[in-house]
GUKOLBA-665582 format. One line per field, with one value per residue (C-alpha): x, y, z; residue in one letter. Coordinates in nm, 4 decimals, decimal comma. Layout:
# GUKOLBA-665582
u	X:... $
v	Y:... $
w	Z:... $
figu	A:... $
This chain:
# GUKOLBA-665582
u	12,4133:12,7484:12,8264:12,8534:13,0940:13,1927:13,4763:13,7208:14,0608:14,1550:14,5291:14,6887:14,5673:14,2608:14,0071:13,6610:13,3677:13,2246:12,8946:12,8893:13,1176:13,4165:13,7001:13,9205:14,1485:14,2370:14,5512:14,7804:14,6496:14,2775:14,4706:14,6173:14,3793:14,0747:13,9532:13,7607:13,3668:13,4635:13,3023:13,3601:13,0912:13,1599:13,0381:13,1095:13,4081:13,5619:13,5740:13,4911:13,6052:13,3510:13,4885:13,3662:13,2941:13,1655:12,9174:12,7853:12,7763:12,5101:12,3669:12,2350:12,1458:11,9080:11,7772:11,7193:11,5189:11,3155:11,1905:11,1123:10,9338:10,7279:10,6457:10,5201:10,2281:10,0934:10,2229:9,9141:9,9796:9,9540:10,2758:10,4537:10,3406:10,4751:10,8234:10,8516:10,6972:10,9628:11,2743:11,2052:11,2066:11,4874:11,6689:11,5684:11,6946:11,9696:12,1015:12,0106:12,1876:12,5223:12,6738:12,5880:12,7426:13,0704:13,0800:13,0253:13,2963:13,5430:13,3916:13,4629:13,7872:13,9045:13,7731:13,9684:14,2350:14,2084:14,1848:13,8101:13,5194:13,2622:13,0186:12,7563:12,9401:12,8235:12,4966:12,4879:12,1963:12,0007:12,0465:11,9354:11,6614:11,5443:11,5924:11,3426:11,1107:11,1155:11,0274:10,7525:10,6048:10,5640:10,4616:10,1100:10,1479:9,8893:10,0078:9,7586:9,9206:9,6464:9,3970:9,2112:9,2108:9,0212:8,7211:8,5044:8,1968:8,0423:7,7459:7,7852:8,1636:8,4289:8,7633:8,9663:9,3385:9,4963:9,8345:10,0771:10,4361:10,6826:10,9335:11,3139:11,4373:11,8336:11,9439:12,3166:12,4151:12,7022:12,8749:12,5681:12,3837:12,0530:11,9456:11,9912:11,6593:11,4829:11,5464:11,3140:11,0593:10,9893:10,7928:10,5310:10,4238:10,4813:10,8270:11,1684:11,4937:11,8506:12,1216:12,4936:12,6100:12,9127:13,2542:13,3048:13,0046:13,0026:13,0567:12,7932:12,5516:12,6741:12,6078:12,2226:12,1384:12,2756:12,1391:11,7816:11,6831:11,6966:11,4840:11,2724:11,2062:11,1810:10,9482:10,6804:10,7157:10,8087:10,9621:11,3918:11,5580:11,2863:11,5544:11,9163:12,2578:12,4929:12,7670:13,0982:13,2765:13,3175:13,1970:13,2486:12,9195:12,7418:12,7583:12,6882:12,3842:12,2521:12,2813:12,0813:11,7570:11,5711:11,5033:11,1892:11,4081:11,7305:11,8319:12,1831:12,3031:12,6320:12,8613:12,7467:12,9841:12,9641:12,5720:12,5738:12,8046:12,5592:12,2840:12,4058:12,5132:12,1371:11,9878:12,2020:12,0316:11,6609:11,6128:11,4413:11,6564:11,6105:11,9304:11,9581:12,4265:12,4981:12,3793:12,4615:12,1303:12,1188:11,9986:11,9243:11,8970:11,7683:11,7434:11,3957:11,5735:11,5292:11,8543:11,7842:11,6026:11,9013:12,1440:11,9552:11,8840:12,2359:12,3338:12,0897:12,1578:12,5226:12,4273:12,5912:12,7189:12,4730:12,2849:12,0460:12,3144:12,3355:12,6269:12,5779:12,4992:12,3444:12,3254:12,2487:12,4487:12,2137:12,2318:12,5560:12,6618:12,4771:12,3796:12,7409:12,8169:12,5001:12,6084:12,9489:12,8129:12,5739:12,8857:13,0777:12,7730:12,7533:13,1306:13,0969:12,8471:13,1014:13,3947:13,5559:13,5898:13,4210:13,5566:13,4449:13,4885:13,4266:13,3034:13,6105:13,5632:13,2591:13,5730:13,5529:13,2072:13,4692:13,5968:13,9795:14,0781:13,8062:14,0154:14,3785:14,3010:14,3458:14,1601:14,2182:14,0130:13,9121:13,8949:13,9041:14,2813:14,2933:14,3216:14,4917:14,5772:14,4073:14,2898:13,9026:13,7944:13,9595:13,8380:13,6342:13,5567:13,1875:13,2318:13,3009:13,0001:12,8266:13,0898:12,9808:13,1647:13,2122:13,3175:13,4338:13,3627:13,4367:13,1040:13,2206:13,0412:13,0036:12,9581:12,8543:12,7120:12,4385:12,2932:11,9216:11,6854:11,6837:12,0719:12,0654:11,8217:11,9703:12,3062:12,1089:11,9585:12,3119:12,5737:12,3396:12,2583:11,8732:11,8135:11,7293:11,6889:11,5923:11,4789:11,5078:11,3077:10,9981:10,8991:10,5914:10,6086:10,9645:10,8793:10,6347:10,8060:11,1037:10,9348:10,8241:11,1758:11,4009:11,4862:11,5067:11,2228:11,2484:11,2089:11,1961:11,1952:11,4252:11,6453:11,7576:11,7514:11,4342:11,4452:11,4119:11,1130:11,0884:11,1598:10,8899:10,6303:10,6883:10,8185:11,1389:11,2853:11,5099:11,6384:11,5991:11,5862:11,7857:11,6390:12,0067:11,8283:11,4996:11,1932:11,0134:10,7811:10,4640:10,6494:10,7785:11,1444:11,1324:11,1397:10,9701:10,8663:10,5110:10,5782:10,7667:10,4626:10,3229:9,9856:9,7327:9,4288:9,1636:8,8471:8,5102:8,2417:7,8736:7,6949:7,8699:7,7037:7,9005:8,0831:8,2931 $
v	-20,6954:-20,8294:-21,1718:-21,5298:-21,7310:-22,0799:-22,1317:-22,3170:-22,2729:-22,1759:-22,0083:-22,0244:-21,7921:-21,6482:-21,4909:-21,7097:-21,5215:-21,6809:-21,5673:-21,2541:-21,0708:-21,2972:-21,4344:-21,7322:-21,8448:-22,1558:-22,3131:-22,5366:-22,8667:-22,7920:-22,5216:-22,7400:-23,1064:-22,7968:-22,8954:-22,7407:-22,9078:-22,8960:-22,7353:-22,5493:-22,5591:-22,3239:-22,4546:-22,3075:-22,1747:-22,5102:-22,5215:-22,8787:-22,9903:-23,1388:-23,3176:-23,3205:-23,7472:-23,7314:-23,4168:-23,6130:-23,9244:-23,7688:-23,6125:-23,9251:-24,0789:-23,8011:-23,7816:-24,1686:-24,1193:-23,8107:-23,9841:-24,2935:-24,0588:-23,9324:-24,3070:-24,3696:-24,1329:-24,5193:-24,7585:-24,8767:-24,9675:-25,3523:-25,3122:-25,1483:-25,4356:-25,6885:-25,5006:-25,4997:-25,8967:-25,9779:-25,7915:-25,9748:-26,2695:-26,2959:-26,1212:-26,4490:-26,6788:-26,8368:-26,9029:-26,5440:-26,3849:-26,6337:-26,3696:-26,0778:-26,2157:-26,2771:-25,9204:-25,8138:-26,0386:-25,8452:-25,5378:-25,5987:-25,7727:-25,4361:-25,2259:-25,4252:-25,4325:-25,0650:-24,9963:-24,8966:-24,9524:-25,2662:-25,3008:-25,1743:-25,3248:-25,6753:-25,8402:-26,1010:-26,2878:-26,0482:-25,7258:-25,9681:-26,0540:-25,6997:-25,5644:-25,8964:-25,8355:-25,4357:-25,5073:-25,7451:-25,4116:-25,2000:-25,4398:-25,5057:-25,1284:-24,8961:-24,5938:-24,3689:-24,2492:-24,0589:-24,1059:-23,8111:-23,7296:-23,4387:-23,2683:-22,9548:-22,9022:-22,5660:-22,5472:-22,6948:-22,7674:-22,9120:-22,9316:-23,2405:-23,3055:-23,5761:-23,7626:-23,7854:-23,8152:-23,5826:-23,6760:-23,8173:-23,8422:-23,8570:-24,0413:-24,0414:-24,2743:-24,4054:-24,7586:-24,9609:-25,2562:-25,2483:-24,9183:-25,0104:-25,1740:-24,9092:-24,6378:-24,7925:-24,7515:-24,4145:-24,5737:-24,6675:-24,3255:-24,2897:-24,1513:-24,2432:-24,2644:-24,2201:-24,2657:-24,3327:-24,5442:-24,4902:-24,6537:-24,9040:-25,0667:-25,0322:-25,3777:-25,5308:-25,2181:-25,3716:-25,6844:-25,5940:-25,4105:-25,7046:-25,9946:-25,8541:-25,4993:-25,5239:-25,8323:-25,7165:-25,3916:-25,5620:-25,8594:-25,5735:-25,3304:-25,0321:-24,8070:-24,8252:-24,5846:-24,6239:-24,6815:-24,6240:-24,6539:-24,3626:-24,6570:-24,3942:-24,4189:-24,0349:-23,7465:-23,5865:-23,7547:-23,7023:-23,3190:-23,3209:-23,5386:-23,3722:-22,9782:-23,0864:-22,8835:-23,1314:-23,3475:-23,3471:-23,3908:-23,5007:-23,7243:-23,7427:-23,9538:-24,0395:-23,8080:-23,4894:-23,2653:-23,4725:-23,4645:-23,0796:-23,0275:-23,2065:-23,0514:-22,7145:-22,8181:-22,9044:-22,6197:-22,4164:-22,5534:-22,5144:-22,8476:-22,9315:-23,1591:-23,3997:-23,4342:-23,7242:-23,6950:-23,6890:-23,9261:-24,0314:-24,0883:-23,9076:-24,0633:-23,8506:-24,0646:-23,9750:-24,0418:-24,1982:-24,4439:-24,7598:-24,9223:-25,2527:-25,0681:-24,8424:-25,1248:-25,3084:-25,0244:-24,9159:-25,2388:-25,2555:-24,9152:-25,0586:-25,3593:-25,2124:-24,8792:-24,7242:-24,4016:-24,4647:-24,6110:-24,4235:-24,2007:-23,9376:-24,0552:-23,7508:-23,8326:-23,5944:-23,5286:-23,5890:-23,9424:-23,9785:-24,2148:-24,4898:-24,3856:-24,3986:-24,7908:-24,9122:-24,7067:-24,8639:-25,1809:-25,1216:-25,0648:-25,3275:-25,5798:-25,4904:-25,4754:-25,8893:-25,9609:-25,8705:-26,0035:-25,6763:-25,3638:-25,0625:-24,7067:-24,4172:-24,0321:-23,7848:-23,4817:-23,2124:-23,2408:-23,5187:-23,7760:-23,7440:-23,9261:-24,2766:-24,4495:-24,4516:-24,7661:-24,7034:-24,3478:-24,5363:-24,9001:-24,9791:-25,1552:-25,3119:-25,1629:-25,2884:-25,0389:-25,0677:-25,0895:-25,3175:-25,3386:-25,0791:-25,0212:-24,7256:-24,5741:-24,6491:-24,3728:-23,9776:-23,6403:-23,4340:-23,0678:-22,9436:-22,7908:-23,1820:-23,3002:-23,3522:-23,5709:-23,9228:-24,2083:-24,4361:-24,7308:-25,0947:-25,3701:-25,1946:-24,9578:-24,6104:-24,3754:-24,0151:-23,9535:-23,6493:-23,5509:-23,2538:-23,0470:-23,1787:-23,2748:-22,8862:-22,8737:-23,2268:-23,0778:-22,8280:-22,9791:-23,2131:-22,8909:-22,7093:-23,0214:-23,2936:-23,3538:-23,3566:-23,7063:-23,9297:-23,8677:-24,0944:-24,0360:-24,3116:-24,2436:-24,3732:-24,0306:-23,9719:-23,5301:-23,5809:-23,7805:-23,4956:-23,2151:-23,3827:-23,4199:-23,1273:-22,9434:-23,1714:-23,0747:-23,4465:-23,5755:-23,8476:-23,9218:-24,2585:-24,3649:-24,6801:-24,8110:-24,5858:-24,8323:-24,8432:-24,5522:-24,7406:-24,7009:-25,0518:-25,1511:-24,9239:-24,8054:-25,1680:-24,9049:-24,8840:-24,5207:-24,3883:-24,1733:-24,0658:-23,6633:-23,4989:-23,1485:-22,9830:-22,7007:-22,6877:-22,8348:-22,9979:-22,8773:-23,1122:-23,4305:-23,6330:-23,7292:-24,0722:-24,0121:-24,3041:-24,4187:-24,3141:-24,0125:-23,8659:-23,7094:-23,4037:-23,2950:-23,1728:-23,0138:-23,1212:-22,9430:-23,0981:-22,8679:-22,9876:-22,6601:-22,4901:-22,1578:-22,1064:-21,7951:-21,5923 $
w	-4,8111:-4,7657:-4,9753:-4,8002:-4,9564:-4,8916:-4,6275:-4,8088:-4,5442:-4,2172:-4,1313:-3,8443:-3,5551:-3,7538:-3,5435:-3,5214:-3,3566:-3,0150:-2,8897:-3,0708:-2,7906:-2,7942:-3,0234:-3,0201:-3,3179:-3,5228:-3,4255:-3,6453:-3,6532:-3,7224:-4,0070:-4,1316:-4,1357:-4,2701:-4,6925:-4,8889:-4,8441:-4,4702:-4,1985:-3,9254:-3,5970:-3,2340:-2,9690:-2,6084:-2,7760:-2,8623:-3,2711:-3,4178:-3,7441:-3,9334:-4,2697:-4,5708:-4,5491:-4,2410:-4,3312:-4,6658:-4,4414:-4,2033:-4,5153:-4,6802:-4,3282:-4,2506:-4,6447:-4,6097:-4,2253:-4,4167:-4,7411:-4,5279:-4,2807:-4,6105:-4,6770:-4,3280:-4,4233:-4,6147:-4,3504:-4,1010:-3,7606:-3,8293:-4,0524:-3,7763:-3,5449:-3,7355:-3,7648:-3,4172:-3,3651:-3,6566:-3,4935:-3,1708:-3,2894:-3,4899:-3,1944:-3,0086:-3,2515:-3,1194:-3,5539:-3,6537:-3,3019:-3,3103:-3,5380:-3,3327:-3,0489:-3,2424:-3,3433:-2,9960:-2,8624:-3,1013:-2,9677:-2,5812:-2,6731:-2,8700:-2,5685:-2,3191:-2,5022:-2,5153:-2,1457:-2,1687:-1,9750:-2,1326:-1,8326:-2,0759:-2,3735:-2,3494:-2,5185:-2,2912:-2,2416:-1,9833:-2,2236:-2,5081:-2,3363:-2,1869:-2,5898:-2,6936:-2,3994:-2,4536:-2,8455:-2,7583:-2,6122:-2,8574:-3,0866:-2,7916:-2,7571:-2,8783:-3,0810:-3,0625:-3,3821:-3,5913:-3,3510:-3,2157:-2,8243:-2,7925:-3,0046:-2,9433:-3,1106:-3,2381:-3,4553:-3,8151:-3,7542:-3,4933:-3,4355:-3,3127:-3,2003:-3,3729:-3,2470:-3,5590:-3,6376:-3,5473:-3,8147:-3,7963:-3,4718:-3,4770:-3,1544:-3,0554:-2,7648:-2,6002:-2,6861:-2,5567:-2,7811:-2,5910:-2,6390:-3,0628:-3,0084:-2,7819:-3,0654:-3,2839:-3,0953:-3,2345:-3,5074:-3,3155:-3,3297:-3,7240:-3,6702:-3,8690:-3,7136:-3,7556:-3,5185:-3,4504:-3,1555:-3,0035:-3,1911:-2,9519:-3,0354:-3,3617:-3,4851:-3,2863:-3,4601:-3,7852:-3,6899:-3,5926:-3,8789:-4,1375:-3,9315:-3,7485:-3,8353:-4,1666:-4,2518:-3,9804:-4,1720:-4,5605:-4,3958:-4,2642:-4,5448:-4,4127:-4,5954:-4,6981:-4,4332:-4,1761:-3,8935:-4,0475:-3,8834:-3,9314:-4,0180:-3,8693:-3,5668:-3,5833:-3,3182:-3,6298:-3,8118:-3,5044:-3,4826:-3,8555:-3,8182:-3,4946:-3,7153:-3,9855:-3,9343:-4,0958:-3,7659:-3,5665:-3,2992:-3,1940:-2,8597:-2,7236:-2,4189:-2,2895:-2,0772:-1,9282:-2,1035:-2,4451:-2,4181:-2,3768:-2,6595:-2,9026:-2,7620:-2,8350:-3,2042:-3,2258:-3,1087:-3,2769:-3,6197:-3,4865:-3,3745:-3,0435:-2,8181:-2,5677:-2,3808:-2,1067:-2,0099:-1,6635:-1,4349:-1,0515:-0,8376:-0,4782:-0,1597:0,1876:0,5381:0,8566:1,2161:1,0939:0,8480:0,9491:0,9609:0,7651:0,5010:0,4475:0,3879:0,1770:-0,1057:-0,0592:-0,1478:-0,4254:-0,5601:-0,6156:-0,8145:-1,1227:-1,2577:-1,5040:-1,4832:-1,2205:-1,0100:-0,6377:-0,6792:-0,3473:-0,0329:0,2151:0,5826:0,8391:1,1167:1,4317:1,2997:1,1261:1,3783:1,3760:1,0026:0,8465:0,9245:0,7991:0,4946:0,4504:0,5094:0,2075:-0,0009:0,1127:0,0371:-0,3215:-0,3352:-0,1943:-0,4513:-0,7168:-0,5517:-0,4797:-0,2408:-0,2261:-0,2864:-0,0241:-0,1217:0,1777:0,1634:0,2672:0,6911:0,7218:0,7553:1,1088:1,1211:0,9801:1,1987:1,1978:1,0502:0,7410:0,7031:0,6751:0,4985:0,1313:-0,0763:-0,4161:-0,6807:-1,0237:-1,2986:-1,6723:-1,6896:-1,3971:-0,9886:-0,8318:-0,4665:-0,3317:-0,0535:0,0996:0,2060:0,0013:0,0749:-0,1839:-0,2114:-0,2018:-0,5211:-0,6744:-0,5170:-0,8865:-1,0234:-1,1258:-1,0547:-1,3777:-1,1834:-1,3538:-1,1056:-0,7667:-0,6213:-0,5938:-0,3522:-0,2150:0,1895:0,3048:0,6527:0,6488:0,9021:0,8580:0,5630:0,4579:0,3841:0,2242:-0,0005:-0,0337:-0,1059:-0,3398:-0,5705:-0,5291:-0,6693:-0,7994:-1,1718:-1,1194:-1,1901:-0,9143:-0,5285:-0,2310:0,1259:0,3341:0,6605:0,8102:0,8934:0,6138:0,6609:0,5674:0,2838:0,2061:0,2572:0,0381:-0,2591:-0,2742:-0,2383:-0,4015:-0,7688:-0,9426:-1,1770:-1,0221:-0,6419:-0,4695:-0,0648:-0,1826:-0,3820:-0,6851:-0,9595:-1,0096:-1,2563:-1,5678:-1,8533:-1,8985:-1,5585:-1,4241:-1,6697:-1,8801:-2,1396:-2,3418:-2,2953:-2,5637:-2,2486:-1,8549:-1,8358:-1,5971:-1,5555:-1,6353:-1,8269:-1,6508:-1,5871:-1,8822:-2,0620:-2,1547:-2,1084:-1,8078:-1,7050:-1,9558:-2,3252:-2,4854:-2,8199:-2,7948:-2,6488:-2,9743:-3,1469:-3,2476:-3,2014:-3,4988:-3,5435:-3,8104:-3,8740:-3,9868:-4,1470:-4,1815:-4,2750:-4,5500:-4,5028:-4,1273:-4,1214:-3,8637 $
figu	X:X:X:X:X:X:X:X:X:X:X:X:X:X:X:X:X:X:X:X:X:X:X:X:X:X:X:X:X:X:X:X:X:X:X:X:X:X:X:X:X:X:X:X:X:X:X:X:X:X:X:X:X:X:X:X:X:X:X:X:X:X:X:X:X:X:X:X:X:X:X:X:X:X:X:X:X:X:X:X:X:X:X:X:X:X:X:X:X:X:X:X:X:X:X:X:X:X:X:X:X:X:X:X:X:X:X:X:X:X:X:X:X:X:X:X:X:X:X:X:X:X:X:X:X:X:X:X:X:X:X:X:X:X:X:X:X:X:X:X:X:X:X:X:X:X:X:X:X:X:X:X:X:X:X:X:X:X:X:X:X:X:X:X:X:X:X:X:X:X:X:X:X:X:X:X:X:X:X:X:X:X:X:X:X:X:X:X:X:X:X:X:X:X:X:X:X:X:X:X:X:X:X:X:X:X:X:X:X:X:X:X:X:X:X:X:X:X:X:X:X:X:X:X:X:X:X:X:X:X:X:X:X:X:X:X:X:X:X:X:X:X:X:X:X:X:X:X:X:X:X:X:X:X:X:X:X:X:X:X:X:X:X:X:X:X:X:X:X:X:X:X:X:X:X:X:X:X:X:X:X:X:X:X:X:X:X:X:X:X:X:X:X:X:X:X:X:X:X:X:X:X:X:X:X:X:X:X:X:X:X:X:X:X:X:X:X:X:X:X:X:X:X:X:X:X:X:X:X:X:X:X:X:X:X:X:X:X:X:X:X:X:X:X:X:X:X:X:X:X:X:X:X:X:X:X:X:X:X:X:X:X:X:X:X:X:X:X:X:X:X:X:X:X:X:X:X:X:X:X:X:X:X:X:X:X:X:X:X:X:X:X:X:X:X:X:X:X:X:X:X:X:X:X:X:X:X:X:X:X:X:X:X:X:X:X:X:X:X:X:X:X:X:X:X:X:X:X:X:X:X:X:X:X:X:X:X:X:X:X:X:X:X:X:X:X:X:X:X:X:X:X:X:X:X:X:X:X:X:X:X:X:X:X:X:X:X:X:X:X:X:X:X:X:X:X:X:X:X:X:X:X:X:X:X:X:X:X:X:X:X:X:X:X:X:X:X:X:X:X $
């Protein structure tokens, strides 16, 4: 057996193994920033340079989230309660909050500053109080943690299956303070966590752990390392964190291509993933929409630019006429409501359904690095269909004009991300028949925003699936607190003399 030794350099242009059948090589500045204690991870062909600090960083995160998720074994679910009562209401206390809101000031101020987006950025008062609210939840909600679900009896034993924890969860999201609080909802299934938030929120993370999750977690007793930050603003930490094979599981969001990137690192050490990256909700109309209805949930689908926001707009073409105006009148509704305009991209040849002046006027847009003069309405190519608009204050929307329902769903399952479709029509066989085609876990005859764990099923998700990779197996599109569990099987024997 050949020897492994430790890889302790990297020169310039030496050949690094992708996929067992292909070979790239280490350029100059990963050469030469490369130390010994280092590490070196190939992913998709793209080699990330893990450093030693950042590697011992994760390290002692995950080591922390494991030896609390041994301690958790003596915790009862009244202790768990009580964290959760005890972290809502110091998040409510206007004394215990003030510095959390100065740290997240400093936060959006930096990411201004910086030319970066912060419309999911800000703790204002309506995140604070969705994070409160979605807290107050699990603390009323039942665990089911070590309690059994199912028994079968045979003579002078049984068997029963017992919920139980599935061990650390590492959770690595984007730069966004309210889903701090939805990660801890793991333990109300016995679990541990540990998880990094993205950099530009990391001083309002900071803030949280010093000022509310902490005394939260010391006031119930639950064990030290029970939820732990992974205190670095590298991607660095995170691929470290997300390869150690000691996880139960690990959970990445944030942009589609960043979010498959981890999730390869991850499964790449054994662990099972749950990756929710690209969003950009889909919505099909048709000469059965009624025309009211399909302003209104346009309008509503544009209220803000998160995940669930409509992205793709699919009418078809017997209708386009009459369908297309109530469309752009959806858009520029929600562009009024947030004192802007509205951005159109066309599908490559569906620009003759505009009429001409909505082809040549310009609007002002508002991005992250300001308002720019640009054109309403641009042509896209099918192939871009699946991009995702990450709009600032000005709704950004895809047209496209399809044959009937069977190319928009088709359309839909060819470009789409998966995630959230809409029919509008009155027409209930359509509605049928586009269910059962569509590929989206999610499927609605509105407005797309409804997509939401807490919004909907009153609870908080740690993530929204898309179905990227598949279907899911055993679990639904929303990954929630008390669905992080592991199932066990315990055997009671009353006759000692039973024998196979």
């Amino acid at each position: 057996m050949t020897a492994i030794e430790p890889l302790t350099s990297l020169t310039v242009g030496m050949p690094i193994l992708v996929g067992g059948d292909r070979v790239t090589h280490v350029g100059e500045a990963l050469a030469a920033a490369f130390e010994p204690g280092d590490a070196l991870l190939v992913v998709d062909g793209d080699l990330l340079h893990v450093p030693a600090i950042d590697r011992d960083r994760a390290h002692r995160a995950v080591s922390r989230a494991r030896t609390a998720f041994e301690a958790m074994a003596a915790v009862d679910d009244d202790a768990i309660t009580a964290f959760f009562d005890t972290f809502a209401d110091r998040l409510a206390d206007d004394d215990v909050f003030a510095p959390v809101a100065e740290a997240n000031a400093l936060d959006v101020e930096r990411a201004r500053g910086a030319g970066r987006t912060t419309t999911r950025l800000v703790l204002d008062e309506s995140m604070r109080s969705d994070m409160v609210a979605g807290l107050r939840t699990w603390a009323t909600t039942s665990s089911g943690h070590r309690h059994p679900f199912d028994r079968v009896d045979h003579d002078g034993w049984s068997a029963e299956a017992v919920r139980d924890g599935l061990g650390v969860v590492a959770f690595v999201f984007e730069g966004r303070p309210n889903v701090f609080a939805d990660a801890t909802g793991v333990l109300r299934s016995g679990n541990t966590v540990v998880f990094r938030i993205g950099s530009a929120a990391l001083g309002t993370a900071r803030a949280l752990v010093r000022e509310v999750l902490d005394p939260a977690l010391v006031a119930a007793g639950l064990p030290d390392g029970a939820v732990t930050l992974l205190d670095a603003a590298s991607h660095a930490a995170g691929w470290a964190m997300l390869g150690d094979p000691r996880l139960g599981l690990a959970v990445a969001r944030g942009s589609g291509p960043a979010v498959a990137q981890m999730g390869a690192i991850a499964r790449a050490a054994g662990n099972p993933v749950s990756l929710h990256g690209t969003g950009g909700a889909w919505m099909v109309a048709t000469a059965a929409a009624d025309v009211d209805r399909l302003r209104s949930v346009v309008a509503a689908s544009l209220d803000r630019k998160v995940c669930n926001t409509l992205n793709t707009i699919v009418v078809t073409a017997e209708a386009a006429a009459t369908l297309v105006p109530v469309v752009l009148a959806g858009l520029a509704d929600a562009a009024d409501t947030r004192g802007t305009d509205g951005r159109l991209h066309v599908r490559a040849g569906d620009a003759e359904h505009l009429d001409r002046r909505d082809r040549d006027r310009t609007v002002r847009v508002a991005r992250a690095d300001g308002t720019h003069d640009e054109p309403f309405a641009s042509d896209l190519e099918v192939e871009d269909l699946g991009t995702e608009w990450e709009w600032e204050d000005s709704p950004e929307l895809t047209l496209v004009v399809a044959d009937d329902l069977d190319d928009a769903v088709a359309l839909h399952n060819r470009h789409a991300p998966g995630f959230v479709a809409s029919l509008v029509s009155d027409d209930a066989a359509e509605q049928d028949a586009f269910f059962a085609a569509v590929d989206a876990p999610f499927v609605g005859d509105g407005f797309t925003r409804w997509v939401d764990g807490q919004y909907a099923l009153d609870k908080p998700e740690l993530g929204l699936s898309n179905w990227q990779f598949g279907r899911l197996f055993g679990r639904g599109g929303i990954l929630s607190g008390d669905s992080v569990h592991t199932v066990r099987l315990r055997a009671t024997q009353s006759d000692p003399s039973v024998r196979r």
